[in-house]
Steps between C-alpha positions, in 0.01 A plus 500: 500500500165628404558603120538228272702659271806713478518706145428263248591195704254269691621400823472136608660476809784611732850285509738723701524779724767671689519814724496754188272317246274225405523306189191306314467278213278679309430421083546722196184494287635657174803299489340174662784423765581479834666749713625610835430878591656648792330813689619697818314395824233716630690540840775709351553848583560805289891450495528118461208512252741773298799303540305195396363648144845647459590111448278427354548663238886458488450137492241559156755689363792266560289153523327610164821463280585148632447167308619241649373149622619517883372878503130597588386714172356809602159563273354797636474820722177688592294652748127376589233773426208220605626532878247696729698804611864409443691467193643170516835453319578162398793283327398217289786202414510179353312239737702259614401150704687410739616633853735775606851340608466558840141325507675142348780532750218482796330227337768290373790566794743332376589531151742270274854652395410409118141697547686767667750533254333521166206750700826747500609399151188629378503835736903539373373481107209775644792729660696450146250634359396800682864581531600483144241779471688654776240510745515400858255312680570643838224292665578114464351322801282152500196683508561678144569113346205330342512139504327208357648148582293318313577654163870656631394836408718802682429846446623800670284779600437868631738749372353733690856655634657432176731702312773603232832345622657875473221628718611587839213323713412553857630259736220441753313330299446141403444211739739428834591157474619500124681847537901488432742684654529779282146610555620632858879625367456856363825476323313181231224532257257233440625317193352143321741324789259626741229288296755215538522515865121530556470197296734334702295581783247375360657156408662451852136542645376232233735228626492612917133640538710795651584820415922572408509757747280499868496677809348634795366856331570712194834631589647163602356340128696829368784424673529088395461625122805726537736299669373136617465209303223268449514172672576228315260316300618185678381630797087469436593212222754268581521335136521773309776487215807763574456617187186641574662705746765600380246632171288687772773620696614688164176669404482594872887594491508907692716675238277531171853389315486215661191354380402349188602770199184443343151343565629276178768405673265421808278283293846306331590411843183391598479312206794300580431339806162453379683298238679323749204403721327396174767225394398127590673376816514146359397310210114378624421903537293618210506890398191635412483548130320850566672640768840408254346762272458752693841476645662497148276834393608638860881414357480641148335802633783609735712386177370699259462767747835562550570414118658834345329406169191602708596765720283752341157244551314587828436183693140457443645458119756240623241301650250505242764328275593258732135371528462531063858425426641117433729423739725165317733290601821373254684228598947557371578452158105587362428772260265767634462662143639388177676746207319533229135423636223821583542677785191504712577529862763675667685357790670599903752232616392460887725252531760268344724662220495450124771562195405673159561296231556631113560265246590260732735727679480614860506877466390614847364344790186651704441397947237647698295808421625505146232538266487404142173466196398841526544557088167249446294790697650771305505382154198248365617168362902531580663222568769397724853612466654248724388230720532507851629167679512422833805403682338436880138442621357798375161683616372792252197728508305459153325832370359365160285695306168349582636564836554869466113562371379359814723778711346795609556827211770648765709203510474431144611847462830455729583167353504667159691779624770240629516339212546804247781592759667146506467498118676847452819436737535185339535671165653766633697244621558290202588839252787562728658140505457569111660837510815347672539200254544750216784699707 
């Protein structure tokens, strides 16, 4: 490429290019930071140059409002005055090192179930994401997956062909091999379990090196989507776990209903038999301390998640306390709080189950996804009305109040909002157990 920059961005070097675009590394000089700018190839004609801009922008406008650690950020959206005798128009996104999906497949061929499995947890919690904000990737393929095995980082890409979940998109579009069923039955729309299915795709190509669905030419790939199904995993690797099948074989499932409900739900079941291929065979095997971590965060994010207490949190939220949050661990019979000392943190049973005791009375007992502490948020210096004892092994999420001023002003927002809501049922609550004693 002759100029050496594109707007305000100096251009380093180029690091992809397909048959629509190119994209280069190139560095921002007022904000001092990498970045990857994508630009439609000279080659294009008038048509596929329109059609290409048209994305463009729709993926600035949709990619723009996402925040979200397995999502590219998109940053900016211009056009180059500096070219000679074109106007160049040009996306500029977060830079990301790494390789495209497709790229670490070819170099690696054979990748391990674990690797494979917590690649598509990441891409699930990407897809909860997008969807909660009821948009719909439309395009999920190896080649829009950034990956970097030496740091685990996963971040889906291009929304290009994006859109608003109750926007009725246009079928022929998207990539062949990751297409479901419904994208050739007039009678279905494209919904978040088409996302699922591509995904699926995706992750059955991961563990065979092949695509779910072959054939000879278009129509006979068409044909295996709507009515054949994949051959078995087993087939291109012998020792592959059933499980992992049968977890495929439901993303990949032909009736939408039939799949996972949920990219949440995806990521829960993934998250399972990840647990179960994590657990020491025998005694001599050691677990890594820091792949342990990251297992329990991948837990107590699908937890919380599907928590009702935080239904209203978007997921990027969800994860952000997971990573700040104190995850604990009670063993029975041990006081988690104490009546009568100040409230400073409030708590989410994950696990386990507690009793509420007042006065040395039990007065109510709490299990999983009960929530309890959130009057030392609301009010400064109160102190505990009851303390809260364990009567299992008991995990809880710890929000104390140091905590909270390290969260970001939107969560600390929705946590208060939560806890002025918890505080006013439970009066509300409270005044009518009154009411009735004086009847």
């Amino acid at each position: 490429m002759a100029a050496t920059k594109i707007g305000r961005y100096e251009v380093e070097h180029k690091i992809g290019e397909g048959a629509f675009g190119v994209v280069y590394k190139a560095r921002d000089p007022v904000l001092d930071r990498a970045v990857a700018i994508k630009v439609p190839s000279l080659t294009l004609n008038d048509d596929e140059l329109a059609s290409l801009i048209m994305e463009f922008y729709r993926e600035a406008r949709i990619g723009a409002q996402f925040r979200h650690s397995n999502i590219v950020t998109v940053y900016d959206l211009g056009v180059n005055e500096h070219s000679e005798n074109i106007k160049m128009h040009y996306l500029v996104m977060e830079y990301v090192s790494g390789m495209e999906l497709k790229d670490y497949l070819k170099q690696v061929e054979k990748i391990e179930y674990k690797e494979v499995l917590k690649i598509m947890f990441e891409c699930c919690k990407a897809l909860d994401y997008i969807h909660f904000h009821k948009i719909v990737h439309r395009d999920i393929k190896l080649g829009n997956i950034m990956y970097n095995p030496s740091y685990s980082t996963v971040k889906l890409m291009d929304f290009g062909i994006a859109d608003q979940l109750d926007v009725k998109a246009a079928k022929g579009v998207g990539t062949l091999f990751y297409m479901s069923p419904e994208h050739f039955d007039d009678s279905k729309e494209l919904t978040f379990q088409t996302d699922i299915f591509a995904l699926g795709s995706v992750m059955y190509q991961l563990i065979t090196g092949k695509p779910a669905f072959q054939g000879k030419d278009i129509d006979a790939v068409i044909q295996n989507i709507q009515t054949k199904e994949p051959i078995p995993i087993q087939h291109y690797r012998p020792d592959a776990p059933p499980e992992l099948s049968d977890l495929v074989n439901k993303a990949l499932a032909k009736n939408p209903a039939d799949r996972y409900e949920s990219s949440l739900a995806f990521a829960s079941a993934i998250q399972k038999l990840l647990d179960t291929l994590s657990v020491p065979t025998s005694e001599s095997d050691e677990v890594d301390a820091e792949e342990s971590g990251k297992i329990q965060q991948n837990d107590d994010y699908v937890f919380l998640r599907d928590n009702s207490w935080f239904k209203d949190f978007s997921p990027s939220l969800i994860e952000e306390l997971v990573k700040v949050g104190r995850v604990e661990t009670y063993a029975a019979n041990e006081l988690i709080v104490t009546e009568g000392e100040i409230a400073d943190s409030f708590y989410t049973i994950i696990s386990g189950a507690a009793e509420v005791v007042k006065s040395s009375s039990v007065v109510a007992r709490m299990k999983a996804g009960d929530s309890f502490g959130e009057l030392g948020h609301v009010t400064a210096n109160a102190r505990r009305t009851a303390s809260i004892r364990t009567t299992e092994l008991t995990k809880v999420l710890n929000v104390g109040i140091d905590t909270l001023e390290m969260l970001s002003p939107e969560n600390q927002a929705m946590l208060y909002k939560g806890f002025l809501k918890t505080t006013m049922e439970r009066m509300t609550a409270l005044q009518e157990s009154m009411n009735a004693c004086d009847v």
